[in-house]
Backbone as CSV, one residue per row, in Angstrom:
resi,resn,N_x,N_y,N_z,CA_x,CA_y,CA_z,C_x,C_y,C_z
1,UNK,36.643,-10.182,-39.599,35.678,-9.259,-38.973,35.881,-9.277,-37.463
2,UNK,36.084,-8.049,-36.998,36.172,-8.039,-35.659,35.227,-7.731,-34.759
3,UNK,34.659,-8.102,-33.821,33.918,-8.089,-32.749,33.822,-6.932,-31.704
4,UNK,32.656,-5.504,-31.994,32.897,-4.629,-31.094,31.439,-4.387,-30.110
5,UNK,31.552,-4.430,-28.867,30.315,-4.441,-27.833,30.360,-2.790,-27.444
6,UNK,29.429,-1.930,-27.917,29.542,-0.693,-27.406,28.520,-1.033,-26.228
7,UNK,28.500,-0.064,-24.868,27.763,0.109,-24.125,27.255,1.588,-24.057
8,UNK,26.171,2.094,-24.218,25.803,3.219,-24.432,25.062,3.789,-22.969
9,UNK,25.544,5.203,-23.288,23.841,5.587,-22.077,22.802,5.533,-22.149
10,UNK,22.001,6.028,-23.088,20.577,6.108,-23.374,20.143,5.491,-24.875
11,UNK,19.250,5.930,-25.065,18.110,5.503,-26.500,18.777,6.335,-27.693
12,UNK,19.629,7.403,-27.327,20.128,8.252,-28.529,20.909,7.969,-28.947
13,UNK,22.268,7.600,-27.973,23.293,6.818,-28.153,23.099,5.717,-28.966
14,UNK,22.302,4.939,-27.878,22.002,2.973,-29.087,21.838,3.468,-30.287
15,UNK,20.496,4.925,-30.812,20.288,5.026,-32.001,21.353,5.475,-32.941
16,UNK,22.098,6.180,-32.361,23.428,6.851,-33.272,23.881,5.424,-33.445
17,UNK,24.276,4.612,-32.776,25.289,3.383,-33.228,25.047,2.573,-34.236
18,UNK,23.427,1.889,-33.449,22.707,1.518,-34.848,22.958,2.164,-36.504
19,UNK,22.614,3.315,-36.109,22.004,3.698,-37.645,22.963,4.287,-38.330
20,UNK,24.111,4.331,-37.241,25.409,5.712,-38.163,26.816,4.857,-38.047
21,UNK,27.048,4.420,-36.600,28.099,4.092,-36.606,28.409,2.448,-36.874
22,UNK,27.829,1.713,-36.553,27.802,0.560,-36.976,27.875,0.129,-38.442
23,UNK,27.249,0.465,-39.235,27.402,0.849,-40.610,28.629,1.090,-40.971
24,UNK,29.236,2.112,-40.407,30.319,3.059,-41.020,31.405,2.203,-40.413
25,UNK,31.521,1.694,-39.830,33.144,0.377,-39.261,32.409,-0.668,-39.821
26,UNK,31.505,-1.130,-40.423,31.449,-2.348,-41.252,32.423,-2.126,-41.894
27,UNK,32.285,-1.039,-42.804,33.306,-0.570,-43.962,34.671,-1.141,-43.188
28,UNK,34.741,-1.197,-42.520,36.547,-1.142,-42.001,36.520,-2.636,-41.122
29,UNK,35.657,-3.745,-41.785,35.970,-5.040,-40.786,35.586,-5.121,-39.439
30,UNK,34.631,-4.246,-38.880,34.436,-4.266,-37.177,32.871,-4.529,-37.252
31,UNK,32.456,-5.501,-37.224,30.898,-5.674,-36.602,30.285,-5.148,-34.751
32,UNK,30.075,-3.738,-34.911,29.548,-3.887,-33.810,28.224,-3.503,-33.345
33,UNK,27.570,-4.523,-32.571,26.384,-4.010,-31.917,26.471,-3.240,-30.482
34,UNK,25.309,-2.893,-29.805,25.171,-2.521,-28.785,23.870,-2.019,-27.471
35,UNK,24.727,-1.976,-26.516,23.259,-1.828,-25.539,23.448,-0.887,-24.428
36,UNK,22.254,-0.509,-24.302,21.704,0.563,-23.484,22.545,0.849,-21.680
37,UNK,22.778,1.106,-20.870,23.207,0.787,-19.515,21.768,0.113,-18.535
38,UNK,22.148,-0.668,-18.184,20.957,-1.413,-17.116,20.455,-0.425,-16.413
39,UNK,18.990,0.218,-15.893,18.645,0.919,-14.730,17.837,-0.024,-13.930
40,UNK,17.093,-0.736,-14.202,16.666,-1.841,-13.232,16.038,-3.081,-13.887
41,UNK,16.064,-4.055,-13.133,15.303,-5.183,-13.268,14.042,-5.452,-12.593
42,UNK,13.424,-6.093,-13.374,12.234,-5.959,-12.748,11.895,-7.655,-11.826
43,UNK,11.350,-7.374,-10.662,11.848,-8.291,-9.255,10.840,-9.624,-9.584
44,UNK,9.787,-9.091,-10.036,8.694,-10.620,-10.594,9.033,-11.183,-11.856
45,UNK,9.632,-10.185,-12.939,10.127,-10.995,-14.087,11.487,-10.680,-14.131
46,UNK,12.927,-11.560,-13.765,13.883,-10.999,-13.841,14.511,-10.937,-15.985
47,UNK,13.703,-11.647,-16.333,13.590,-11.299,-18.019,13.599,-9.715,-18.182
48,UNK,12.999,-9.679,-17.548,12.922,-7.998,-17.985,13.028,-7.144,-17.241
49,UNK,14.327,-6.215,-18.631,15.464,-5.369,-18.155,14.818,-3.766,-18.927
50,UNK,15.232,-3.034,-17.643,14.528,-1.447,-18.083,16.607,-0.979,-18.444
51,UNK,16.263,-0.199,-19.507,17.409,0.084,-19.607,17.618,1.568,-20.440
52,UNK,18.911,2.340,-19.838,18.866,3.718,-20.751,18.671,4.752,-19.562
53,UNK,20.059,5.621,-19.397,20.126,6.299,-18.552,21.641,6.047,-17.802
54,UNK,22.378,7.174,-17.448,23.797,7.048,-16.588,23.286,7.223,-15.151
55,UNK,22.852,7.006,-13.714,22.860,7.326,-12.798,23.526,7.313,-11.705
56,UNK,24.094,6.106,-11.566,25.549,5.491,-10.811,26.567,4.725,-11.539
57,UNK,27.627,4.867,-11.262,28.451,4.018,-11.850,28.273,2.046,-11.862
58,UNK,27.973,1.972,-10.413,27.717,0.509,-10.071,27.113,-0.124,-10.918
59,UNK,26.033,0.536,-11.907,25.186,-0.312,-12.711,26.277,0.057,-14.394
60,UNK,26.941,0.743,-14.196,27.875,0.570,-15.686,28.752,-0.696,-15.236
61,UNK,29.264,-0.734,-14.055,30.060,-1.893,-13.595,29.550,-2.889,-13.570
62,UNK,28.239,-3.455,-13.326,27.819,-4.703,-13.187,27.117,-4.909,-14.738
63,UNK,26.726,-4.048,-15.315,26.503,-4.418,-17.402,27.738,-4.929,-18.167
64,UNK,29.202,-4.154,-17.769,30.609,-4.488,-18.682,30.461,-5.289,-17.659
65,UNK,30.830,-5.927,-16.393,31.215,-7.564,-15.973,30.433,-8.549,-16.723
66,UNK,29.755,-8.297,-16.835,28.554,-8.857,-16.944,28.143,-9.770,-18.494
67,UNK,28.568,-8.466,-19.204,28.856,-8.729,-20.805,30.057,-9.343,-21.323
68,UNK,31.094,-8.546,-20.261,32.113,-9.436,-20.643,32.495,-10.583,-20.569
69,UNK,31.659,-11.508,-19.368,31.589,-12.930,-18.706,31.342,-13.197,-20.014
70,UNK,29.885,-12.925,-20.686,29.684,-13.711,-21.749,30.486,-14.366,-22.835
71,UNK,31.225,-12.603,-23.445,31.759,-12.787,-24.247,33.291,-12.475,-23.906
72,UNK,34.614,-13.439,-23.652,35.245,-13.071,-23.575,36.444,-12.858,-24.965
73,UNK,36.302,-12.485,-26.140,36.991,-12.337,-27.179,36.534,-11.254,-27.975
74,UNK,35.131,-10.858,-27.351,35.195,-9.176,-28.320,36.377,-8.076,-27.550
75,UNK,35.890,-6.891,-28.113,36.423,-5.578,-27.828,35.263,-4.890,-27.247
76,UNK,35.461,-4.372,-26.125,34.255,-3.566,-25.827,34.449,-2.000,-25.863
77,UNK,33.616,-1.151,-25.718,33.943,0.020,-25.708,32.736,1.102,-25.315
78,UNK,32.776,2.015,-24.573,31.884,2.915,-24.046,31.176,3.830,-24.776
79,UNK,29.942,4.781,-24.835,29.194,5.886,-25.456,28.921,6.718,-24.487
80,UNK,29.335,7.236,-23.266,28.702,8.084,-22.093,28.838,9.648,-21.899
81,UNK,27.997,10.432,-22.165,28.116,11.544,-22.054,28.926,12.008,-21.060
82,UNK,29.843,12.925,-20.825,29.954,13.744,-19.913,29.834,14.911,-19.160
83,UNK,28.523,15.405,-20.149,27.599,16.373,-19.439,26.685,15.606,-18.231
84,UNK,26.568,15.754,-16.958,25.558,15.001,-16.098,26.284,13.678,-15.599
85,UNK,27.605,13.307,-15.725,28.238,12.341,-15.143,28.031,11.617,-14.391
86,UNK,27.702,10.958,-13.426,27.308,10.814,-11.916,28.801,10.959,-11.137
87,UNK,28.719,11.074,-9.797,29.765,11.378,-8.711,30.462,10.227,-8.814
88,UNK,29.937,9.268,-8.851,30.318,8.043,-7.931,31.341,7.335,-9.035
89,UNK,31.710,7.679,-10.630,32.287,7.633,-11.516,34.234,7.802,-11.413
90,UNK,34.451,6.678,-11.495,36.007,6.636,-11.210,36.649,8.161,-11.359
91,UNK,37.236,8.324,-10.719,37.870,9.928,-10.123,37.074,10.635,-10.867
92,UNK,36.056,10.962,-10.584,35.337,12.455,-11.074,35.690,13.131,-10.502
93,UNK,35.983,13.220,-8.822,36.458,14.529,-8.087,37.732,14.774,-8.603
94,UNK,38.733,13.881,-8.754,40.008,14.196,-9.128,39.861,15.139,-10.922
95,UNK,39.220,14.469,-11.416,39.126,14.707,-12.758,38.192,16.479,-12.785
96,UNK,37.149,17.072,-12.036,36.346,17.996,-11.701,36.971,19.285,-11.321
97,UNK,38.936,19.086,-11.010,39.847,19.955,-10.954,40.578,19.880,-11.985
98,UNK,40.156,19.514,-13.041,41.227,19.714,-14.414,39.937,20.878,-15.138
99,UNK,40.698,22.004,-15.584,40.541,22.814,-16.777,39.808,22.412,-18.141
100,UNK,41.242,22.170,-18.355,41.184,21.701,-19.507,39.880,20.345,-19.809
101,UNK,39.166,20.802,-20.802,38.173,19.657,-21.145,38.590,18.530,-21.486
102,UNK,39.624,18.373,-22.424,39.818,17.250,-23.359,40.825,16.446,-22.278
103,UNK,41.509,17.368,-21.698,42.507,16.533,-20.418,41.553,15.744,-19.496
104,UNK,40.441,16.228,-18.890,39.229,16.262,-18.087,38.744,15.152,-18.319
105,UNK,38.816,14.708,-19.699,38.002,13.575,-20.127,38.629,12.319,-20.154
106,UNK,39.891,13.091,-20.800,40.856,11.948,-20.987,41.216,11.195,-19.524
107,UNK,41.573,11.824,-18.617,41.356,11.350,-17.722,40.508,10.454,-17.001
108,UNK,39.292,10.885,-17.281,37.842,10.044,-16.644,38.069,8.920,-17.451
109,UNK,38.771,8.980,-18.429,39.007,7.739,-19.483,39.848,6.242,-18.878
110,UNK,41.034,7.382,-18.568,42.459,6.330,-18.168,41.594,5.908,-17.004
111,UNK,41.304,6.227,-16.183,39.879,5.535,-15.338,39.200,4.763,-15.035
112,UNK,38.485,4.848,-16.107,37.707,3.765,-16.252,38.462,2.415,-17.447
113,UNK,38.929,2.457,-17.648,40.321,1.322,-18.402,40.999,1.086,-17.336
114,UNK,41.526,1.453,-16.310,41.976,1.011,-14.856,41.258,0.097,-14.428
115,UNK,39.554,-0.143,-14.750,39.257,-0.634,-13.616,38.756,-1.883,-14.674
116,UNK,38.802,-1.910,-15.422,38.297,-3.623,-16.425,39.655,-3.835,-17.140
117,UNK,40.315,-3.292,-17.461,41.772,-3.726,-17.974,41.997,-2.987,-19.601
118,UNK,42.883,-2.231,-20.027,42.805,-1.777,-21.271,42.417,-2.602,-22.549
119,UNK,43.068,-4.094,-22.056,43.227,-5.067,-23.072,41.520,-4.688,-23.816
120,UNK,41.090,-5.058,-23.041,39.281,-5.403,-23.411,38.816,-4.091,-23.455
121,UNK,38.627,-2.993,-23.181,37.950,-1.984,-22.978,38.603,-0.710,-23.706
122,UNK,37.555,0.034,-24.624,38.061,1.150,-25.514,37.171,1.994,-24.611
123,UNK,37.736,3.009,-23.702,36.996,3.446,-23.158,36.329,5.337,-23.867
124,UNK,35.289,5.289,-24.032,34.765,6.842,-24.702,33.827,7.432,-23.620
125,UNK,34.613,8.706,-23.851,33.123,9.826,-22.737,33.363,11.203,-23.938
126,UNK,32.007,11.162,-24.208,31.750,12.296,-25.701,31.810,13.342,-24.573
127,UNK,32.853,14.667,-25.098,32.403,15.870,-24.608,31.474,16.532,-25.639
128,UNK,30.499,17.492,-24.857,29.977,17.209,-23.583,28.835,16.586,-23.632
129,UNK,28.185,15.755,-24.575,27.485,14.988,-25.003,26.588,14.959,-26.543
130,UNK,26.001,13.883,-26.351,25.900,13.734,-28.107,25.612,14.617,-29.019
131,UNK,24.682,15.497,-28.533,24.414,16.401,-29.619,25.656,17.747,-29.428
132,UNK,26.586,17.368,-29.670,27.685,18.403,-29.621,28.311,17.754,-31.447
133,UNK,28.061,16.898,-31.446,28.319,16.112,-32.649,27.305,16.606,-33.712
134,UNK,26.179,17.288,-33.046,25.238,17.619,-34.178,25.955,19.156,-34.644
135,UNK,26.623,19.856,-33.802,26.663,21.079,-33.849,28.273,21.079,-35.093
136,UNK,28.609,19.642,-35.454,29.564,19.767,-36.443,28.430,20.304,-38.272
137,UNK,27.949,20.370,-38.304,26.939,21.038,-39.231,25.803,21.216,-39.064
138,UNK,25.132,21.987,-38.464,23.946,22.252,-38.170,22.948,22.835,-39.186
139,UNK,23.939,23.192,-40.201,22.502,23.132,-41.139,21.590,21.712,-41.729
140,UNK,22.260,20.599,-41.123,21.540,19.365,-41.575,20.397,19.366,-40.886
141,UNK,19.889,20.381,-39.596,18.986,20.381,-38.934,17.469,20.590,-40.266
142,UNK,17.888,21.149,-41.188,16.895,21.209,-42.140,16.377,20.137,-43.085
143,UNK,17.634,19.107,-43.061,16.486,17.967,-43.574,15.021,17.234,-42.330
144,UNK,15.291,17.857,-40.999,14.673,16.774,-40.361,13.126,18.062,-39.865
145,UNK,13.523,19.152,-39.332,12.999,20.606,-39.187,12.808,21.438,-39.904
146,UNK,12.003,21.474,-41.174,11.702,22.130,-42.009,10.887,23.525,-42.054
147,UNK,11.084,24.748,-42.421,10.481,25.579,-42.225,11.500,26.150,-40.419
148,UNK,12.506,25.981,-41.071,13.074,26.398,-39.420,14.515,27.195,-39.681
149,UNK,14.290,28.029,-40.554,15.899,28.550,-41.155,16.435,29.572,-40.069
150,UNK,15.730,30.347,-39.516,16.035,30.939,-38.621,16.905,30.528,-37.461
151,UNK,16.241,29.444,-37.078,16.836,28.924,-35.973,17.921,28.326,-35.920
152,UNK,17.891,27.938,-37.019,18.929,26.774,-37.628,20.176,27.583,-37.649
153,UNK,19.809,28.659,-38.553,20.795,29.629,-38.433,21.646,30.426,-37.485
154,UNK,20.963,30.658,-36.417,21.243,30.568,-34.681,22.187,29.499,-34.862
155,UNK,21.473,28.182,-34.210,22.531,26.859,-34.352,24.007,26.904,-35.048
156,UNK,23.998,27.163,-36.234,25.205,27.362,-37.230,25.969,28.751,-36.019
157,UNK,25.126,29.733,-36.278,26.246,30.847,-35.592,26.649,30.388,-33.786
158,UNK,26.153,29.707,-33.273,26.761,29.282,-32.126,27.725,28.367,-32.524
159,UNK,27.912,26.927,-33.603,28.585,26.313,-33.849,30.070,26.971,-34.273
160,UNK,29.879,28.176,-34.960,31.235,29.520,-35.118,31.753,29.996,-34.043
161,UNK,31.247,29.814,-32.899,32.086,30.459,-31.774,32.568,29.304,-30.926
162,UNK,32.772,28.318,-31.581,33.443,27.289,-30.549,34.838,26.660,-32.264
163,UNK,36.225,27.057,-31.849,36.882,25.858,-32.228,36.406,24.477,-32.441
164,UNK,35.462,23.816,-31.962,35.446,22.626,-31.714,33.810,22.435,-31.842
165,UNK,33.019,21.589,-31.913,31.693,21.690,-30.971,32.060,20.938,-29.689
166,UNK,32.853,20.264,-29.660,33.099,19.379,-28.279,33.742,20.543,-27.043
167,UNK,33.761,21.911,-27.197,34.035,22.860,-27.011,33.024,23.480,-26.236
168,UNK,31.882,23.264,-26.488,30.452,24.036,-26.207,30.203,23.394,-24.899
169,UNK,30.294,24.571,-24.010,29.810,23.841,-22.422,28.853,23.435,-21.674
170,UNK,29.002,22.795,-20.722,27.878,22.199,-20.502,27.259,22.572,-18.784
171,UNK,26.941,23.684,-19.446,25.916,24.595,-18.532,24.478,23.995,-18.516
172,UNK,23.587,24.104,-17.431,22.753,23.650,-17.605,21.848,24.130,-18.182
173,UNK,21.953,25.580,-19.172,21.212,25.674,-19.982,21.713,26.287,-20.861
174,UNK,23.290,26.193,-21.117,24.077,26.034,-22.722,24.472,25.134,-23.233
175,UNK,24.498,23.539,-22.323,24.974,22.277,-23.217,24.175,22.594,-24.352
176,UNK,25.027,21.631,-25.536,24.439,21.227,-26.557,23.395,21.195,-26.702
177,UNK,22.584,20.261,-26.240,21.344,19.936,-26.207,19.802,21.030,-26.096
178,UNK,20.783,21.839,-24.967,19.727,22.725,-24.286,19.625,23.754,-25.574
179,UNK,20.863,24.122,-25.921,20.778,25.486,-27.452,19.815,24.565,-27.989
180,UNK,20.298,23.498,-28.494,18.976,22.990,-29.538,17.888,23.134,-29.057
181,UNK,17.114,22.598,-27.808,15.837,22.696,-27.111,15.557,24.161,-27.302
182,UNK,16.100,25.294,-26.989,15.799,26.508,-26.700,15.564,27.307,-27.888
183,UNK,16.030,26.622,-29.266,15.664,26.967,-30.606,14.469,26.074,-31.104
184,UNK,14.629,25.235,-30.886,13.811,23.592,-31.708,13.261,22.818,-30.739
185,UNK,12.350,23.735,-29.533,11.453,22.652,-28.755,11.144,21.557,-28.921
186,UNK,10.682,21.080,-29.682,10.213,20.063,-30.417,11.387,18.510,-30.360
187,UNK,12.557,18.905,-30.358,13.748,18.521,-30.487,13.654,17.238,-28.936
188,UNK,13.305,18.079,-27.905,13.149,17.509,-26.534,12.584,16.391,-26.738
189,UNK,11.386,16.286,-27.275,10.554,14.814,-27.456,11.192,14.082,-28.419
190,UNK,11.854,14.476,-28.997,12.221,13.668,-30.476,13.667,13.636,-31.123
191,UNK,14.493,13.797,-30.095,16.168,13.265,-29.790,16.083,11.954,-30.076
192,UNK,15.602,10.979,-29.331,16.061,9.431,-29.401,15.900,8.927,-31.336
193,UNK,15.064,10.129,-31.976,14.603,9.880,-33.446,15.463,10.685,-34.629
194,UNK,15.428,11.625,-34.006,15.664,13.479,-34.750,17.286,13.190,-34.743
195,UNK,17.721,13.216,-33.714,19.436,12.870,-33.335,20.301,12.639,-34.114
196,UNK,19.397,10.699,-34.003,20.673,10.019,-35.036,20.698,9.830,-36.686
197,UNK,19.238,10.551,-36.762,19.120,10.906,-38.335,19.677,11.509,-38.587
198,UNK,19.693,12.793,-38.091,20.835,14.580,-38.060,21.852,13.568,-38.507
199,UNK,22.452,12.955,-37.373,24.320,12.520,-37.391,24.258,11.756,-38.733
200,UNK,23.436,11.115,-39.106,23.969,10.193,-39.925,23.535,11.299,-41.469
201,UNK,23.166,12.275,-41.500,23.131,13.515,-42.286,24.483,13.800,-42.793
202,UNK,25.142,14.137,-41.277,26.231,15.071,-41.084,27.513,13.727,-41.335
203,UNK,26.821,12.701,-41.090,28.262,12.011,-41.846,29.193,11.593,-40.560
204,UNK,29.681,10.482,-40.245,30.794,10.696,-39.165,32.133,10.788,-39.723
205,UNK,32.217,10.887,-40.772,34.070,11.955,-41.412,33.820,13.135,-41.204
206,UNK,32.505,14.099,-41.234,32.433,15.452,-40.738,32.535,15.770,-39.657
207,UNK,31.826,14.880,-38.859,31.717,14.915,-36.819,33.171,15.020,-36.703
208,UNK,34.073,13.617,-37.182,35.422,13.516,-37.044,36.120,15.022,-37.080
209,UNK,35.995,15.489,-38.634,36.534,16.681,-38.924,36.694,17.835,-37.827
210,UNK,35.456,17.964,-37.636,35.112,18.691,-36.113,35.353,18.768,-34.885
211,UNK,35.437,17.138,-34.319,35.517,16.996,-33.354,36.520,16.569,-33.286
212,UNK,37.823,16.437,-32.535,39.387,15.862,-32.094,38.852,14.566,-31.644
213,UNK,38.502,14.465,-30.052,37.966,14.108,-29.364,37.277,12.413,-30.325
214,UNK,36.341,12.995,-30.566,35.372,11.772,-31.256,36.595,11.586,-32.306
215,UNK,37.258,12.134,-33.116,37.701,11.320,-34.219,39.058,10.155,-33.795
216,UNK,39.527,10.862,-32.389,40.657,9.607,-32.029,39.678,8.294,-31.415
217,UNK,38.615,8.596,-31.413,38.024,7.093,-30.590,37.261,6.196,-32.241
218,UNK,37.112,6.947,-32.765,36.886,6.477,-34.308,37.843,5.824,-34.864
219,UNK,39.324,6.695,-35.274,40.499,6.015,-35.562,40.448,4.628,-34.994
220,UNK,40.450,4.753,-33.526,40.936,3.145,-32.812,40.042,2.348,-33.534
221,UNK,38.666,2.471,-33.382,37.412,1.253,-33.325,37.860,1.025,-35.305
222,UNK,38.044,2.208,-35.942,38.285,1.747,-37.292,39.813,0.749,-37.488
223,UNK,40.541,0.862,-36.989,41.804,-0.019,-36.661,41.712,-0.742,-35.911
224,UNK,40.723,-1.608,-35.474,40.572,-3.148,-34.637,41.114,-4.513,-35.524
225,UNK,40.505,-3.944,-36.768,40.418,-5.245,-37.372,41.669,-5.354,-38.296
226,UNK,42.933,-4.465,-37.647,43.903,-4.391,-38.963,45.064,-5.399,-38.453
């Protein structure tokens, strides 16, 4: 059994890992847990850590040192959207003149593996963030949103005009996320819940199917332990 430390951005992320992906690389020999990105500590109890959210890079840098001191014999590996990036993120400016998305990313990738060492670090940035993974079947939106065929149906016909869902841009009010919000209000309060139920609906061999992107960072984490 091999040893995998994801570091996630937020509460949706941890929940997808928990409940979908962690599970699903048991199957394949990889035990991994994971945690949120640090946003602050609190100065009277340094016990307690507020966590969940990308805002600067410095605090992704001081969580992987940090984790990795501990443990030096897992595999670690990233969950960070790249809708909303922050600046300060190993060549974003360089990377902010590439076109191409999947180059775009890949890049921000080789990147951030530059700066902790490949050996240890599987580095992932989901285009253009998590719920682009929902948009690999969106009619699963009906086990969780009932009485919502309409919309749903919307959802599905936007998911037809992208090759990809990792495809769907991230405008600030066409990312992923936002189509869902702008059909399924409701959705806004109840991502960190609604999310990773959807995904684990939709299966991650379907996301895979769908997504290029997500299924080569799957391949690897499923081939750790071979």
């Amino acid at each position: 059994m091999r040893r995998l430390h994801v570091l996630a951005e937020g509460q949706t992320e941890e929940a997808f890992v928990n409940q979908v992906l962690a599970p699903h690389l048991a199957g394949h020999g990889v035990f991994a847990d994971v945690r949120c990105v640090t946003t602050r500590r609190d100065r009277q109890r340094p016990d307690r850590v507020f966590r969940g959210g990308l805002r600067e890079f410095g605090k992704v840098q001081r969580d992987l040192e940090r984790w990795m001191a501990e443990d030096r014999t897992a595999v670690f590996t990233t969950m960070f959207d790249l809708y909303a990036l922050p600046g300060d993120f190993p060549e974003f400016r360089g990377a902010a003149r590439i076109r191409d998305p999947y180059a775009r990313v890949r890049h921000l990738e080789q990147a951030l593996a530059a700066v902790f060492g490949p050996d240890r670090l599987i580095p992932y940035i989901q285009l253009h963030e998590f719920e682009a993974l929902l948009f690999s079947d969106p009619a699963k939106f009906d086990w969780h949103y009932i009485e919502h065929e309409t919309q749903i149906a919307r959802l599905t016909e936007v998911a037809r005009q992208f090759d990809s869902p990792e495809l769907i841009d991230d405008g600030e009010q066409t990312a992923p996320s936002k189509r869902i919000i702008a059909e399924i209000p409701e959705y806004r309060y109840q991502k960190t819940t609604a999310g990773p139920l959807i995904a684990g609906r939709i299966g991650v061999q379907a996301m895979g199917d769908r997504c290029p992107h997500f299924h080569e960072w799957l391949t690897v984490l499923e081939g750790l332990d071979r």
